[in-house]
N, C-alpha and C positions, 0 to 999 in steps of 0.2 A: 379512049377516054370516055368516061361516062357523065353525064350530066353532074352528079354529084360533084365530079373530079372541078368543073368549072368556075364556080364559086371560090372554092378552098384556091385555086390560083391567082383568082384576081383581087382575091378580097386584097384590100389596105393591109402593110404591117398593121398590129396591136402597136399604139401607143398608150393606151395609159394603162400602167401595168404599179404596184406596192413601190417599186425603187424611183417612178417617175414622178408618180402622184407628194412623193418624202420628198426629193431633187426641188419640187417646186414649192412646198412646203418652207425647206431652207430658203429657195433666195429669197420667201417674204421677207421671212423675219429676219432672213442677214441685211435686207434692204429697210427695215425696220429698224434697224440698228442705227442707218445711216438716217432716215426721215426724221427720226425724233431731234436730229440736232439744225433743223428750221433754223431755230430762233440763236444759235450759238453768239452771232457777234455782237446782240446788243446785252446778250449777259457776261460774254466778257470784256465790257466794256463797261458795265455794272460791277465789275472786280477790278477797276483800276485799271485796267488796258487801254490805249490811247486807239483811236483809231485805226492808225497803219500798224500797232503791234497786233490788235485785233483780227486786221485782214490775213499778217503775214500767219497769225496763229493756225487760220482756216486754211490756210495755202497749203501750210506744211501737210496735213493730212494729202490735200494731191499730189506734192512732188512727190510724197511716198510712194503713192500708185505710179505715177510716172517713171519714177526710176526702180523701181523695185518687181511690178508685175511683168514687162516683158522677161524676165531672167528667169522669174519665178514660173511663167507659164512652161518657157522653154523646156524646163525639170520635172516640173509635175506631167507623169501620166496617169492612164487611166487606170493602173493599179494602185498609185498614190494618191487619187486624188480626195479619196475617201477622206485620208487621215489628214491632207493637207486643211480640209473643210474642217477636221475636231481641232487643230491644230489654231485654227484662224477664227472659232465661237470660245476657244480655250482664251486665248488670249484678250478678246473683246470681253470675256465675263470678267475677265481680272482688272480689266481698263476702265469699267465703265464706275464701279463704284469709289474710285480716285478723283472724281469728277467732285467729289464731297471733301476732299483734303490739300489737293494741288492749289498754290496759291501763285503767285507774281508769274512774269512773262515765258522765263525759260523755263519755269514747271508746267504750265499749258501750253510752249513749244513741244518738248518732251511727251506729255502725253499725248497729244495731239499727232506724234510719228509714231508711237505705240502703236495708239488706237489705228491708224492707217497701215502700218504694219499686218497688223488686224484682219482687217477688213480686207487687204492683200490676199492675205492666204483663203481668208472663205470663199474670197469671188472668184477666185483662178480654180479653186477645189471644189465649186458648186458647180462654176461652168464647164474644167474638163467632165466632170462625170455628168453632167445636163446632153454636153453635143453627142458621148457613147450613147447613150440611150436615145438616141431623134433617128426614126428611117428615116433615111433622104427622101423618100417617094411621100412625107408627111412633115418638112422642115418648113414648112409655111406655118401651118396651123401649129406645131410645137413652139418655135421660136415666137408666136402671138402669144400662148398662154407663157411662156416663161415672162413677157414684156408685160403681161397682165400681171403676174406675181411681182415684179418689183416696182411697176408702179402705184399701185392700191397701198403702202405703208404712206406713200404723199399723198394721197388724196385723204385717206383716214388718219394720220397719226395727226398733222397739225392743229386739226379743229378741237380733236381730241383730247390733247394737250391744253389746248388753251384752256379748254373746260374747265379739266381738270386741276387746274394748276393751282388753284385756292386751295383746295383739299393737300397738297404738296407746299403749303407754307410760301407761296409766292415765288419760292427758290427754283428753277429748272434745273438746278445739280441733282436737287430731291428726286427727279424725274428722270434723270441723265442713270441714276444710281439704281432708280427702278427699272430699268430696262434688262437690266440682270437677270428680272424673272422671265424676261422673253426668252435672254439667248439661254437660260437654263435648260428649258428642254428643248429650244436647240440642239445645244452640245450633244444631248442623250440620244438623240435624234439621229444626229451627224455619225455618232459610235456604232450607234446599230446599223446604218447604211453604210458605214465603211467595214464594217467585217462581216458586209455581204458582198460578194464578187461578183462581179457582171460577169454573162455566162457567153454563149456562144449567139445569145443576139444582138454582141454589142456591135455598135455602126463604127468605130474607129480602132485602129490597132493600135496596139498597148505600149508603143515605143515613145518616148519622147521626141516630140518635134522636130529639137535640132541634129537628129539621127536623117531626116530628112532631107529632102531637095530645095534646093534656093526657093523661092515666093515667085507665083506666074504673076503676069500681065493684071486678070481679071483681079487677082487676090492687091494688089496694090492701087488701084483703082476704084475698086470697095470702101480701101480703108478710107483712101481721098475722101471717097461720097461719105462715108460716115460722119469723118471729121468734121466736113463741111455742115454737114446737116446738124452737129449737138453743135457747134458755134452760133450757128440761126438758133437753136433750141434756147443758148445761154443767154443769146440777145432779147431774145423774146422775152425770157423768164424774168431777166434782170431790169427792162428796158418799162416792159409795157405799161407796167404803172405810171411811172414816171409820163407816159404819151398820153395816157390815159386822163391825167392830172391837167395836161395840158389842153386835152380837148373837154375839159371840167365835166370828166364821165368817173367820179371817185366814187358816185352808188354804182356804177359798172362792172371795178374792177374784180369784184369777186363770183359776181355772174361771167367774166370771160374766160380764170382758171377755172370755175364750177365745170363748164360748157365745154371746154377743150380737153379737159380729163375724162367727162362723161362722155365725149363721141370718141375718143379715143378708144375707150374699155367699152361701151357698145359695139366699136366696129372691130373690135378684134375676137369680143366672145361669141360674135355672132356670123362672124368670115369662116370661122372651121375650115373647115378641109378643102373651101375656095384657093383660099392663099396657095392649096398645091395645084389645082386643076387647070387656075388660071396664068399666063405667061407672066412669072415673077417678076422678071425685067420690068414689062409692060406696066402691070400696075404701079412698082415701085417707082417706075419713072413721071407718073399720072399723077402718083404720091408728093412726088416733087416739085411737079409742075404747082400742083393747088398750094403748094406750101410757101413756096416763091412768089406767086401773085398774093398769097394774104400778105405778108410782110410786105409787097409793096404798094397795099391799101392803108397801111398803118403810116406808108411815108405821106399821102395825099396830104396837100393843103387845104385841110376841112376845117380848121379851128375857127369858133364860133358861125360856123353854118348851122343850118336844121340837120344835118348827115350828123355831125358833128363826134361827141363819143357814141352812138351807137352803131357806128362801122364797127364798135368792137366786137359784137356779137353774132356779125355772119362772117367775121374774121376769125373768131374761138372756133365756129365750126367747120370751117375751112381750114384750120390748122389740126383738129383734133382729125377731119379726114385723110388731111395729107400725113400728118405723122402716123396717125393709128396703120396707115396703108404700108407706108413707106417703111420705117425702122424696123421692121421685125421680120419684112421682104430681104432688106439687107443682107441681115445675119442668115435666113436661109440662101440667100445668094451665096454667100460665102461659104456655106457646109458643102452647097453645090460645089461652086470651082475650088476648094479644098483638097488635097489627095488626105487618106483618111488618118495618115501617121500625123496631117500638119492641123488636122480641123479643131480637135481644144485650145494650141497654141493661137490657133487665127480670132475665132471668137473672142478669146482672150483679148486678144488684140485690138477687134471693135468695141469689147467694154473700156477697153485701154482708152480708145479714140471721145469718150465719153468724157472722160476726166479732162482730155486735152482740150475737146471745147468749152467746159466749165471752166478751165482756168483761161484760158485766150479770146472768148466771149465776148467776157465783163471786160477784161481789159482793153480790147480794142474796140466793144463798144463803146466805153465812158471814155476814151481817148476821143471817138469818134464824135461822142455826143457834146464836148468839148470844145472841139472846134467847130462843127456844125448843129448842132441838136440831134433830139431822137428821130426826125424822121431821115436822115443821113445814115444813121446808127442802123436802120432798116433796110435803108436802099444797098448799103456796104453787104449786111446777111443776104439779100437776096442776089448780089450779084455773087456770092462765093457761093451761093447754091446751083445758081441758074446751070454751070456744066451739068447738072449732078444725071437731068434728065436723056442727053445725048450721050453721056458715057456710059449709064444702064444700057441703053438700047443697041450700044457697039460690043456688048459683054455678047460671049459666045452663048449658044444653048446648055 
């Protein structure tokens, strides 16, 4: 072996290569698709919808995902999943401008399973073809930039919106209908990467999942931690105002998502290729721990002290390190303990486990917040988190 020979051996796969750089490309704007509808319930509820027809309107788009993405992922592989992605901005371009004509309850029922139908097929069809292309010996720092891409449509499209929303006639249908021009070259985008085939460096084999072996140990354990972690994520997101209000920090509330999105997306564009050097377990579980003690600073009986609302702001950063650390260690946990016929369907699965604590969040926070207030609502997320750190650390190498 010659010196030369030593490098060429050790270097890192290539990750960002034309099909990864487009993979990530999509899930902006497929996640683009979803941020721009912020503001959905109090405009339909500006169209005559009552509040609970309101709620049940937004739900329908997750039971979709609920019951529809695990089957879907099961079918898609990685030679389909190309088309399953044109398949899923195909549909979203045809939905989005109905947004301007659908009127009463079971017309934005309706469209609303569409649109989620939608959204189904892009995110199972961006993720299988996302996980072939990630070496394992680089699923830290990938799975960060892919969590960079779908987060950055909420931190940019809401403000952006608002802005804009004069120049849209005050209506956000006008805006729901402009988003057309996004997934349009989407779609063209999704054509050209699907009738290009992944070659001989893809990381997963092209069979569909359920051609596979039962689910291990670690791979069900993952999902747990996942789960648990978007239910704290949905508590938080849904709740903290609300806490915020109560500890009279309402100039706060937008310096805390400001803070929590910005150390998020700092510390994930800036970990690079830590997140594989360093024991994933380890920090994930680090990740959980800081995320657990911030939620249970938001329970404190601080109302009307000097601490008062501005706990929320070493809490935003506390939370933006634990999740920024945490949720993306996950998903490369999961490529890890994955055999590689099951690794699209598994991700799959943790995007799955996204929806499940959006929709069980809110409800069993304001259940929670109900009988005791928000800081109960907190102490409840934090105890469904607390396993999350000892069961990381029981996962095998």
């Amino acid at each position: 072996m010659t010196m030369m020979d030593t490098p060429l051996r050790d270097a890192p796969p290539r990750l960002w290569r034309g099909d990864f750089a487009g993979v990530l490309a999509l899930a902006l704007l497929g996640f683009a698709n979803l941020a721009a509808f912020y503001g959905l319930e109090p405009w339909l509820r500006s169209r005559g919808l009552d509040a609970a027809q309101a709620g049940g309107t937004i739900a329908a788009f997750t039971l979709v995902a609920l019951f529809l993405m695990p089957a879907v992922a099961a079918r898609v592989s990685v030679a389909s999943a190309g088309w399953c992605t044109v398949a899923g901005f195909g549909v979203t371009l045809l939905v989005l401008p109905l947004y301007l004509v659908v009127d009463g309850f079971a017309g934005f029922v309706g469209l609303r399973l569409l649109h989620g139908f939608g959204f189904v097929l892009t995110l199972v069809g961006i993720t299988t073809r996302f996980v072939a292309l990630v070496p394992p010996q680089r699923a830290g720092e990938a799975y960060s930039l892919f969590s960079v891409a779908d987060l950055l449509p909420f931190a940019l499209l809401p403000p952006l919106l608002e802005l804009t929303l004069p120049a849209f006639g005050g209506d956000a249908a006008n805006q729901y209908a402009a988003m057309a021009l996004l997934q349009a070259p989407a779609l063209l985008l999704a054509v050209v990467l699907a009738r290009r085939s992944i070659g001989a460096g893809s990381h997963v084999a092209g069979g569909a999942a359920r051609k596979a072996g039962p689910r291990s140990g670690p791979v069900w354990s993952l999902l747990l931690i996942n789960t648990a972690a978007f239910v704290a994520h949905a508590v938080l997101f849904s709740m903290a105002k609300g806490r915020a209000l109560e500890l009279e920090g309402e100039a706060v509330v937008g310096l805390f998502f400001a803070l929590q999105t910005g150390t998020v997306m700092v510390l994930r564009l800036s970990a690079g290729n830590l997140f594989d050097r360093w024991d994933q377990r380890r920090v994930s579980a680090f990740g959980a721990v800081v995320v657990t003690l911030a939620v249970l600073l938001l329970a404190l009986p601080i109302g009307g002290t000097a601490l008062g609302a501005w706990v929320l702001v070493p809490v935003a950063l506390l939370l933006g390190i634990g999740f920024g650390a945490m949720l993306p260690l996950l998903n490369a946990l999961m490529h890890h303990h994955s055999p590689p016929a099951q690794r699209g369907a598994n991700i799959n699965l943790m995007m799955l486990t996204l929806q499940v604590g959006y929709l069980f969040g809110p409800l069993l926070g304001g259940l929670v917040v109900n009988w005791a207030g928000y800081p109960a609502a907190f102490v409840m997320a934090a105890v469904l988190l607390a396993p999350a750190a000892p069961m990381l650390l029981r996962l095998p190498r």
